[in-house]
PAPASE-560178 format. One line per 2 residues: number of its first residue (from 1); their letters; for each residue x, y, z of N, C-alpha, C, O. Coordinates in pm, whole numbers, plus 50000, padded with zeros to 5 digits. Atoms other than C-alpha are relative to their C-alpha. Layout:
BEGIN
NUM	a	X Y Z X Y Z X Y Z X Y Z; ...;
This chain:
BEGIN
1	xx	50014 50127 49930 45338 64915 43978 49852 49972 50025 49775 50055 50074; 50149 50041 49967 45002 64711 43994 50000 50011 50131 50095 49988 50206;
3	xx	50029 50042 49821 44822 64731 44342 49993 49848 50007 49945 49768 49927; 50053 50171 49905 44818 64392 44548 49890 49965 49996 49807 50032 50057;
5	xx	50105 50036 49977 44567 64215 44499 50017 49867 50059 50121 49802 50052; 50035 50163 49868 44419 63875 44762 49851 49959 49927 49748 50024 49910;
7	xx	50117 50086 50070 44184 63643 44593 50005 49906 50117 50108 49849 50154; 50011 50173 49870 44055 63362 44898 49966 49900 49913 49899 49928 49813;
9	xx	50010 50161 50050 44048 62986 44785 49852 50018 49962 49775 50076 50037; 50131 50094 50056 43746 62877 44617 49944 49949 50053 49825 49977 50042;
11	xx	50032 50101 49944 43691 62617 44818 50035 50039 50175 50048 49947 50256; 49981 49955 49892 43754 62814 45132 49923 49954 50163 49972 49923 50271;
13	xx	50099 50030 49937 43430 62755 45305 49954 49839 49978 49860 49781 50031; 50057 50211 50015 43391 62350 45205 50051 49990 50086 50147 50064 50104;
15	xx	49974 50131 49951 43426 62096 45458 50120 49919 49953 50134 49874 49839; 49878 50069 50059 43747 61934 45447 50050 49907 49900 50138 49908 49813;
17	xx	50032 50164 50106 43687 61607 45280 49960 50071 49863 50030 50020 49776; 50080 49959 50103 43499 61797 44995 50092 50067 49936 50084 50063 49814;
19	xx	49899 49946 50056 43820 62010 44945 50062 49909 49966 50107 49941 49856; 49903 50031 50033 44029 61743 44914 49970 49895 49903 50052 49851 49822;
21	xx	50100 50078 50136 43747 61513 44695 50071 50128 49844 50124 50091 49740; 49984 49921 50121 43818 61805 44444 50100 50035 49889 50209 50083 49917;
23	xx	49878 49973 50072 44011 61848 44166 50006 50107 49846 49920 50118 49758; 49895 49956 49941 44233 62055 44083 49949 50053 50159 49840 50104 50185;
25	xx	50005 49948 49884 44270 62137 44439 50114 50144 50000 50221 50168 49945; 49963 49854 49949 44338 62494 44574 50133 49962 50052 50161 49845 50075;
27	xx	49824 50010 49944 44724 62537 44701 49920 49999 50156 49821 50063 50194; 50010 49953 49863 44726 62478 45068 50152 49958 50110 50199 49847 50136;
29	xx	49864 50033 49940 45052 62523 45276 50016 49863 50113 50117 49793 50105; 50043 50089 49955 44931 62271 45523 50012 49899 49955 50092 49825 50013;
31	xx	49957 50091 50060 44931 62036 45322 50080 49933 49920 50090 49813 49896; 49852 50044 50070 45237 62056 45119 50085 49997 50074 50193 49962 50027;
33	xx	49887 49994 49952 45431 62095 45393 50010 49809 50087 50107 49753 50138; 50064 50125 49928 45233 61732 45534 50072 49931 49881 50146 49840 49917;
35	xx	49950 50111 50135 45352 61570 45175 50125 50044 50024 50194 49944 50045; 49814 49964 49986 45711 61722 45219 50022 49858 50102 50057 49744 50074;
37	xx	49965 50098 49857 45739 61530 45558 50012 49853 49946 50110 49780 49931; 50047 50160 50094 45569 61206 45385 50090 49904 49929 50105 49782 49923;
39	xx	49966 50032 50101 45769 61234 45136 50124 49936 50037 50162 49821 50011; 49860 50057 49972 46110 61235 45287 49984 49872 50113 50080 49796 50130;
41	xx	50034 50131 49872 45965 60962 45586 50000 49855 49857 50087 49769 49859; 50004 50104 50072 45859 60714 45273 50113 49944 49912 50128 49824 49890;
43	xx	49921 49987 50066 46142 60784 45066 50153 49904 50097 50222 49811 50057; 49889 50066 49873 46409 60680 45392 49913 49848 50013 49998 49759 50018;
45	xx	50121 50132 49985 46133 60368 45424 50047 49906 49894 50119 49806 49896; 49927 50094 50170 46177 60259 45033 50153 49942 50009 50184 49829 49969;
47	xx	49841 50003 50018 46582 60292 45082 50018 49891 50092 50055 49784 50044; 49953 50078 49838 46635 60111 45410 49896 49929 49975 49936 49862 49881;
49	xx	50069 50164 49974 46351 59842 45431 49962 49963 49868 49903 49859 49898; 50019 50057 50137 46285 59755 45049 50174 50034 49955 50209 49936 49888;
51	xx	49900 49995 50029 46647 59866 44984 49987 50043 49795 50036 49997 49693; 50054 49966 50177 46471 60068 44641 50124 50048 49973 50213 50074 50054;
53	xx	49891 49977 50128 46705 60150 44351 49928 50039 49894 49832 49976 49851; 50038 49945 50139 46648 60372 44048 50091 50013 49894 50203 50064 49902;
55	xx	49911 49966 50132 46770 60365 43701 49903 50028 49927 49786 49998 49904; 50042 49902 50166 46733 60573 43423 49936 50106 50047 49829 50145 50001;
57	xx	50067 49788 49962 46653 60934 43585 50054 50071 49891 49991 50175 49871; 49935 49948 50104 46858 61040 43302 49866 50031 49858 49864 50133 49788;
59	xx	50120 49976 50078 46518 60995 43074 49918 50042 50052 49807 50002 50015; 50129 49901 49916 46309 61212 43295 49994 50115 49934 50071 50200 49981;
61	xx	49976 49863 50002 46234 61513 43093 49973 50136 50131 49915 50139 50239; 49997 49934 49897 46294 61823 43238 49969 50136 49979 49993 50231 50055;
63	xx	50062 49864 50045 46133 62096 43035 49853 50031 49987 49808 50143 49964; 50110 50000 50025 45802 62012 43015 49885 49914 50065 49934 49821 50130;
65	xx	50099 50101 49958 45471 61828 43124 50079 49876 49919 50164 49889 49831; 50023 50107 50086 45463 61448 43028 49947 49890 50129 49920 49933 50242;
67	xx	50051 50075 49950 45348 61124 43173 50101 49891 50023 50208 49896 49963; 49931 50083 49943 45490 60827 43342 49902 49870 50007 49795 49871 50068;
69	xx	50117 50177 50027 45308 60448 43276 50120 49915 50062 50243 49920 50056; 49873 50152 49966 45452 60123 43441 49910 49893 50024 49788 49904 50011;
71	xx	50086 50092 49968 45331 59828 43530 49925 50010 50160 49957 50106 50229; 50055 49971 49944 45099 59764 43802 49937 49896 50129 49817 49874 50141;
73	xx	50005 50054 49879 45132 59552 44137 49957 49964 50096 49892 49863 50123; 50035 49944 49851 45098 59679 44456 49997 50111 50052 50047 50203 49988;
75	xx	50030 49852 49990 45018 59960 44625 50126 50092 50047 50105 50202 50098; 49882 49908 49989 45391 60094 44663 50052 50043 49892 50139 50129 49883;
77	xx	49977 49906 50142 45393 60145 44285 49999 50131 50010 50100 50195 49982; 50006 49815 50004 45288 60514 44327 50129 50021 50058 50220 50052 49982;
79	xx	49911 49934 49896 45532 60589 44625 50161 49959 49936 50261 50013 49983; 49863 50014 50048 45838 60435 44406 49980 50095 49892 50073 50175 49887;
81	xx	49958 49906 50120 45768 60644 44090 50031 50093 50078 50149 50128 50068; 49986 49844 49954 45720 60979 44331 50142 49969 50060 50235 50024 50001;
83	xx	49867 50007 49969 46017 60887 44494 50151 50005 49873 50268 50044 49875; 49905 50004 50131 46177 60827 44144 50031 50166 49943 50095 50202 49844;
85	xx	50010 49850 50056 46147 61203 44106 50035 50104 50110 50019 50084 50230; 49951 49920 49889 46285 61510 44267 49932 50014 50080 49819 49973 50052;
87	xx	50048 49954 49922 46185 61630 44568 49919 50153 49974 49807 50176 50019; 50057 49920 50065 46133 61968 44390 49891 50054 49941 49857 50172 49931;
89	xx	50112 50076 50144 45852 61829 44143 49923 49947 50097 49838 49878 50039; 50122 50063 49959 45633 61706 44437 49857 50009 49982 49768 49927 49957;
91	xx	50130 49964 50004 45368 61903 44440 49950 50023 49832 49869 50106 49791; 50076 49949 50158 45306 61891 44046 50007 49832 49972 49965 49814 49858;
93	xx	50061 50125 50030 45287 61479 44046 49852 49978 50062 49785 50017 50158; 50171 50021 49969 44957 61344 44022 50000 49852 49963 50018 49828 49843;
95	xx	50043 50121 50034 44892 60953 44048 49883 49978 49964 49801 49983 50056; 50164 50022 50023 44553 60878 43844 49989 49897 50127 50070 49841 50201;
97	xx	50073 50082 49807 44367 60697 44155 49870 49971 49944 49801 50063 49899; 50131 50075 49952 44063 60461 44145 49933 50078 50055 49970 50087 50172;
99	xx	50098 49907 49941 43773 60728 44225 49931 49917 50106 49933 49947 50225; 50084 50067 49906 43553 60459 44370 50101 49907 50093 50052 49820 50164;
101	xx	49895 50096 49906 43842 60283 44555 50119 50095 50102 50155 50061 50214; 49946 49912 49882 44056 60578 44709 49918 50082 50050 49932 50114 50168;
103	xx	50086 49829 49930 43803 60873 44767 49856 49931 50022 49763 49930 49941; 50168 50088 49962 43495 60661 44952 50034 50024 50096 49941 50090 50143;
105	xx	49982 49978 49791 43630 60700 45334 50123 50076 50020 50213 50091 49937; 49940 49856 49894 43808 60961 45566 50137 49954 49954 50196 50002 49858;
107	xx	49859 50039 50045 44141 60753 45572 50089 49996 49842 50203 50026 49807; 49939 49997 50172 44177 60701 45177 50024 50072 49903 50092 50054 49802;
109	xx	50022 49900 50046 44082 61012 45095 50120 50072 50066 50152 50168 49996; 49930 49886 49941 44347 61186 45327 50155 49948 49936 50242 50021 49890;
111	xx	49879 50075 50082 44625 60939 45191 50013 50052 49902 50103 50135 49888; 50049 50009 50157 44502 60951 44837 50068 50150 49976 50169 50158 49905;
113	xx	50054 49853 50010 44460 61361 44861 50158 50060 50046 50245 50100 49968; 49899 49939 49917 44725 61475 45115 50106 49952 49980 50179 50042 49937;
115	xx	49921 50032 50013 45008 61223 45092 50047 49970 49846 50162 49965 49801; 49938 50065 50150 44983 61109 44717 49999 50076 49901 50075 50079 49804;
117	xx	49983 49895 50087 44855 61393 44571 49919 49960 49872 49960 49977 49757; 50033 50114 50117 44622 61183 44361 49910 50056 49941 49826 50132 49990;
119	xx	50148 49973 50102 44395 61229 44080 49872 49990 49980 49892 49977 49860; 50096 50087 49959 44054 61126 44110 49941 49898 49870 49855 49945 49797;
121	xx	50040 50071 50126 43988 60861 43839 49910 49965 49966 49929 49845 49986; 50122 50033 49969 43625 60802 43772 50017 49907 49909 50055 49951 49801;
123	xx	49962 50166 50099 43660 60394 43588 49878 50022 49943 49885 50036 49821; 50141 50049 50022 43275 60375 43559 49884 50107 49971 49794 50046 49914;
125	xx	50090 49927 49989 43041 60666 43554 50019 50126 49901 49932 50179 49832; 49935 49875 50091 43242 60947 43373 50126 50011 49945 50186 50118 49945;
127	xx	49883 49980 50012 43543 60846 43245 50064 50072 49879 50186 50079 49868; 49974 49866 50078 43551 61101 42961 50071 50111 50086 50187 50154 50081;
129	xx	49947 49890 49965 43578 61350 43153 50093 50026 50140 50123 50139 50178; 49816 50074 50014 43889 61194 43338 50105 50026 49917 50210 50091 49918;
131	xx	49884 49983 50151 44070 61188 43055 50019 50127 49959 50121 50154 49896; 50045 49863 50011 43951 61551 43033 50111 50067 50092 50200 50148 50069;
133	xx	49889 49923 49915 44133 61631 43318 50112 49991 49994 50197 50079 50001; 49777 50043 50031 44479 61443 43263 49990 50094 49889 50082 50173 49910;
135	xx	49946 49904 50164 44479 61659 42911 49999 50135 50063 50104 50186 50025; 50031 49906 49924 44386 61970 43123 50143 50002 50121 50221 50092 50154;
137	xx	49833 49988 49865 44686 61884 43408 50110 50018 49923 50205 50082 49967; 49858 50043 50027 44940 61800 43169 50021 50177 49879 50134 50215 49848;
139	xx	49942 49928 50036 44900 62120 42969 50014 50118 50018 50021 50205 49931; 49895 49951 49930 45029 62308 43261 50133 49973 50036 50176 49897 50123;
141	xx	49834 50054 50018 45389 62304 43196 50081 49955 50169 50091 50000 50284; 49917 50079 49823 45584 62093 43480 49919 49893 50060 49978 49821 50141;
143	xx	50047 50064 49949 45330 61897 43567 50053 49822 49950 50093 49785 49840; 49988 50161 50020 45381 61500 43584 49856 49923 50026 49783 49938 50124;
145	xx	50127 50115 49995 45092 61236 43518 50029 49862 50000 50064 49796 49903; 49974 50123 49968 45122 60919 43721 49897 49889 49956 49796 49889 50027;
147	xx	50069 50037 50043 44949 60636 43493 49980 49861 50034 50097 49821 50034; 49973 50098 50033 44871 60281 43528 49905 49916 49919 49787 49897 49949;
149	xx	50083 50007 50137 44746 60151 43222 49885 49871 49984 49788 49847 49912; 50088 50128 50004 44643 59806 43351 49871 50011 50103 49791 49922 50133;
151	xx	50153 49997 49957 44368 59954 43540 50013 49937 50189 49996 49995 50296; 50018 50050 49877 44382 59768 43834 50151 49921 50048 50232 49903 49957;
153	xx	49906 50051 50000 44674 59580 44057 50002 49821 49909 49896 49758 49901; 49916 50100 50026 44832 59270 43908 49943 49901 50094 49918 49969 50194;
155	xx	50021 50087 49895 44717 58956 44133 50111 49915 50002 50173 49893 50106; 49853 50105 50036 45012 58704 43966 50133 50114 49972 50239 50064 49935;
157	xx	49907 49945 50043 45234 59006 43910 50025 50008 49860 50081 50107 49813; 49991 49987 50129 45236 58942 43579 49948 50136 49909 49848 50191 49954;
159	xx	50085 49862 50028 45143 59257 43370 49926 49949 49870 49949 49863 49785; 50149 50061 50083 44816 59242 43183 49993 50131 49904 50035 50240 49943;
161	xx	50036 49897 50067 44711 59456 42882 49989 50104 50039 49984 50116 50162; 49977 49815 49966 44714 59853 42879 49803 50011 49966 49742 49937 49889;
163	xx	50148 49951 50037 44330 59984 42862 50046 50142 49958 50125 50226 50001; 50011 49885 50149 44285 60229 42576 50049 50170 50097 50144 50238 50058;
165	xx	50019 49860 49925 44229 60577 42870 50159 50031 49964 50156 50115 49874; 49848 49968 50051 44679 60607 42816 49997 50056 49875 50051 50159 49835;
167	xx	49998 49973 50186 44607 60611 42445 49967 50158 49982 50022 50265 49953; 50094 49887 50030 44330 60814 42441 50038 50164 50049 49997 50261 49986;
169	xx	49934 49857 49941 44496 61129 42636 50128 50033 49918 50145 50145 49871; 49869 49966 50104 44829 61112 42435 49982 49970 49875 50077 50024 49819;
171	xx	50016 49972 50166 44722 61048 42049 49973 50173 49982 49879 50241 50023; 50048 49902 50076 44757 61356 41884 50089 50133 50088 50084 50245 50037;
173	xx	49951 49902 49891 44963 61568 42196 50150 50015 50029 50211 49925 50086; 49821 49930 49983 45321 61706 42223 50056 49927 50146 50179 49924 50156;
175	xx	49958 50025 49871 45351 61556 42599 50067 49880 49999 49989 49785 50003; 49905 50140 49953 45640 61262 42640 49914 49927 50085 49847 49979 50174;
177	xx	50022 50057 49859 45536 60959 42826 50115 49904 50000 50168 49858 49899; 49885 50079 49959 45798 60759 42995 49928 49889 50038 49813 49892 50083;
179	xx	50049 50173 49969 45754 60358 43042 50057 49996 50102 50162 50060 50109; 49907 50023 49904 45862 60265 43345 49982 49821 50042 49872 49771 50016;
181	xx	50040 50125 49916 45897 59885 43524 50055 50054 50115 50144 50135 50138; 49968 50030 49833 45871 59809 43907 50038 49885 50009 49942 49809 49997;
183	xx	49927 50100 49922 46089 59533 44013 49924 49983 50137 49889 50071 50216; 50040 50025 49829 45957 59362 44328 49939 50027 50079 49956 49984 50193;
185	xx	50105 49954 49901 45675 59539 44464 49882 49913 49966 49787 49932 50042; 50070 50112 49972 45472 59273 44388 50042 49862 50123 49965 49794 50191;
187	xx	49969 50114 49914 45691 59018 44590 49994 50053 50167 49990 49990 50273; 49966 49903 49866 45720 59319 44856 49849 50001 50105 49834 50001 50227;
189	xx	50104 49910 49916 45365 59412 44922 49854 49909 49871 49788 49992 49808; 50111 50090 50116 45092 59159 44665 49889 50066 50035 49886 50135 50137;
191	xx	50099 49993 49977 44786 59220 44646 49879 49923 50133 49862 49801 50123; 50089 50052 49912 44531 59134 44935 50067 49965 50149 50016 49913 50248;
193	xx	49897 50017 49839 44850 59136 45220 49930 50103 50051 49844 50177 50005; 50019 49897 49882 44818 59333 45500 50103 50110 50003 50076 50230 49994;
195	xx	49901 49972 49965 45181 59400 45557 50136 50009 49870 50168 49911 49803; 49891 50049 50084 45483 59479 45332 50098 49955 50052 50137 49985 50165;
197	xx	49922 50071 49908 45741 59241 45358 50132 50055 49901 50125 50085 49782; 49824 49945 50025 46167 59355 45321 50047 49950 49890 50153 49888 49895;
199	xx	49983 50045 50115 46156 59275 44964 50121 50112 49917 50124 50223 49970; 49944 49927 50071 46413 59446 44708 49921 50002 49921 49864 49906 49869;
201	xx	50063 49914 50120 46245 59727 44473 50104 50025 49900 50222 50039 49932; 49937 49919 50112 46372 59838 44146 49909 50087 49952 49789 50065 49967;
203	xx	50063 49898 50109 46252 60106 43944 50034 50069 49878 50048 50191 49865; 49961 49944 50117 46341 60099 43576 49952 50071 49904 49879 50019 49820;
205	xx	50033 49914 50101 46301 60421 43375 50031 50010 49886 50145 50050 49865; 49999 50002 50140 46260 60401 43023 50038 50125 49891 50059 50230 49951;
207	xx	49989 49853 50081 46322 60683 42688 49840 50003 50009 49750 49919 50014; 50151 49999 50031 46029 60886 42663 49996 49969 49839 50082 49930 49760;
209	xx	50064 50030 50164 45811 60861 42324 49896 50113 50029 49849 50157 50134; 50078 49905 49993 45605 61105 42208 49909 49973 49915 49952 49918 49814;
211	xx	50082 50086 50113 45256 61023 42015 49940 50186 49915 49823 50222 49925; 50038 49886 50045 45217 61372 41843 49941 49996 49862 49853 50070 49817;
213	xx	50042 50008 50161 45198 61230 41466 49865 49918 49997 49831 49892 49881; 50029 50095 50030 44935 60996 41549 49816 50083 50040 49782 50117 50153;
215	xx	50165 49947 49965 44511 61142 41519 49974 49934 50111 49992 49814 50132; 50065 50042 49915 44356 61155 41823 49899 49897 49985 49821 49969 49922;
217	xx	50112 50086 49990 44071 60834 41828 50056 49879 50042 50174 49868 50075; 49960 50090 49945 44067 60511 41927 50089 49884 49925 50160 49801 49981;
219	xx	49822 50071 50035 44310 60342 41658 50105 50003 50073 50175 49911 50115; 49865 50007 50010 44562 60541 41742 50034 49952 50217 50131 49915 50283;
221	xx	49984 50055 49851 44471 60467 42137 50061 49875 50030 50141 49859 50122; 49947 50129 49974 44527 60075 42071 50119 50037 49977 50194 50042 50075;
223	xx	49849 49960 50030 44846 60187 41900 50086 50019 50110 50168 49932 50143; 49955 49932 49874 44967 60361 42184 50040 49878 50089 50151 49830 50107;
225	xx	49961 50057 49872 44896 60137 42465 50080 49854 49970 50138 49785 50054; 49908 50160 50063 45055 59808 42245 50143 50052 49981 50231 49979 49934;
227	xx	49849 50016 50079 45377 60001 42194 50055 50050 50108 50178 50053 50116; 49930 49999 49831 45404 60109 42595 49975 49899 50039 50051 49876 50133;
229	xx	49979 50139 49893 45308 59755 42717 50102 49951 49939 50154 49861 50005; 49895 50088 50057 45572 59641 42488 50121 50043 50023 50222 49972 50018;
231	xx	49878 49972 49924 45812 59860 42620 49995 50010 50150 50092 50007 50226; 49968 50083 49819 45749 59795 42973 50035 49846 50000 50108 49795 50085;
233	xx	49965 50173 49996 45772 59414 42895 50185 50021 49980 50275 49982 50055; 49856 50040 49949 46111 59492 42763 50114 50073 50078 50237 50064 50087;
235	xx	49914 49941 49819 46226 59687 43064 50028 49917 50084 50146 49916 50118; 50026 50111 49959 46149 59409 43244 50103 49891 49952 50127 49813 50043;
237	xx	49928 50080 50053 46382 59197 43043 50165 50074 50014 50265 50019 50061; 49872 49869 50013 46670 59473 43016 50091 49917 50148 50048 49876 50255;
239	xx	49891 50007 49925 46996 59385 43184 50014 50157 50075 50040 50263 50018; 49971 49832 49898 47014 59689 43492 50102 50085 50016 50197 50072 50093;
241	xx	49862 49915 50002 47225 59978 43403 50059 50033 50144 50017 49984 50248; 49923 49919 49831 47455 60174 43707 49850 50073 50043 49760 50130 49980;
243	xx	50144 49927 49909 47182 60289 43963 49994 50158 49982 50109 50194 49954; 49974 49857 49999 47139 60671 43949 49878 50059 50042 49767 50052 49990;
245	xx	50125 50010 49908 46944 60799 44221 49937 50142 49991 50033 50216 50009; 50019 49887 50014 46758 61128 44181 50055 50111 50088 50034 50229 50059;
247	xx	49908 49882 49930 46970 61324 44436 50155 50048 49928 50224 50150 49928; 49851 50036 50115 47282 61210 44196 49951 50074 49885 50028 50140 49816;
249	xx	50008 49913 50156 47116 61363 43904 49993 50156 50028 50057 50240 49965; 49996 49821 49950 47029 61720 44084 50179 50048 50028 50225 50161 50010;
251	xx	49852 49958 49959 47416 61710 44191 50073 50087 49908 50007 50089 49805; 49955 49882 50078 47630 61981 44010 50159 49874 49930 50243 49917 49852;
């Protein structure tokens, strides 16, 4: 039998904020047990005052990393995909996140970090090595990568072109990504409100696709993101199968 060995965090001695700026972040019980709580408080929140609904958990793989793209709203997009997913699987989702828009102050950073579990996305300065990291998360098996391709929210709701960064991480890679649409979190929660208002959510999950045959560069990137905006558009159109809620799919 090996002796026991105790390795301390890395990041042991940082300043709080600086731990939770970082990524990958160190395990800390503290804080998964703060996203547990979160999770099930937002989750009872979605059900009862948006009255959310999921279809298609049935296309969630369940053997491997992959990614998750949808369109892109309001800021309860994240909290309906994570909710779209077991309780199990929390701590291995990761929403890419606006670097310069969540991780700049105390509050956004503790949201961003602690409750969402978020990625840090750098748009402007380094976004190579972004993309670096989603390829790096996802090929630790189990992990989920929360994407949204249009970059920024939606102002008309309408969904706007995919930017290439989706492409560019999946040309050429074994990892599924699933399309997803959000129903109604634009009418729920728009851009530039304050307050969300008792809107009905949907959240339709798509088949994954896998871009494995296709050379990594930026062809096959446009490729990519023209053949997930085109299947989120027709999610969006799709007549809504029977609801099937992720506690219904864990059921025996």
């Amino acid at each position: 039998m090996e002796p026991w060995h105790y390795d301390t965090a890395q990041d042991l001695n940082q300043p709080l904020m600086d731990r939770l700026r970082r990524f990958p972040r160190e395990p800390a019980m503290l804080v998964y047990g703060i996203r547990l709580l979160a999770a099930l408080l937002m989750r009872s929140w979605l059900r009862v005052y948006h009255r959310l609904r999921i279809v298609g958990c049935e296309h969630l793989p369940t053997d491997r990393s992959f990614v998750l793209v949808a369109n892109h709203a309001s800021h309860l997009d994240a909290l309906c995909l994570v909710a779209a997913l077991p309780l199990r699987q929390l701590h291995r989702v990761f929403p890419a996140a606006a670097e310069d828009y969540f991780f700049v102050s105390t509050p956004r950073i503790l949201l961003s970090a602690v409750i969402i579990n978020a990625l840090p996305f750098d748009r402007h300065i380094d976004p190579q090595h972004s993309l670096t990291l989603c390829q790096q998360l996802l090929a630790h098996p189990g992990n989920i990568l929360v994407i949204f391709p249009e970059g920024t929210r939606s102002v008309s709701g309408e969904i706007d072109r995919f930017k290439l960064g989706v492409g560019l991480v999946l040309a050429g890679t074994p990892y599924p990504v699933v399309p997803c649409y959000l129903r109604g979190t634009h009418a729920a929660w728009p851009k530039g409100a304050w307050v969300p208002k008792p809107r009905r959510i949907q959240v339709i999950i798509g088949q994954p696709r896998v871009y494995d045959h296709l050379s990594p560069g930026k062809e096959s990137a446009i490729q990519i993101c023209q053949e997930l905006h085109d299947a989120v558009l027709a999610l969006a159109s799709d007549t809504a199968p029977p609801v099937v809620t992720p506690e219904e799919r864990e059921a025996p």
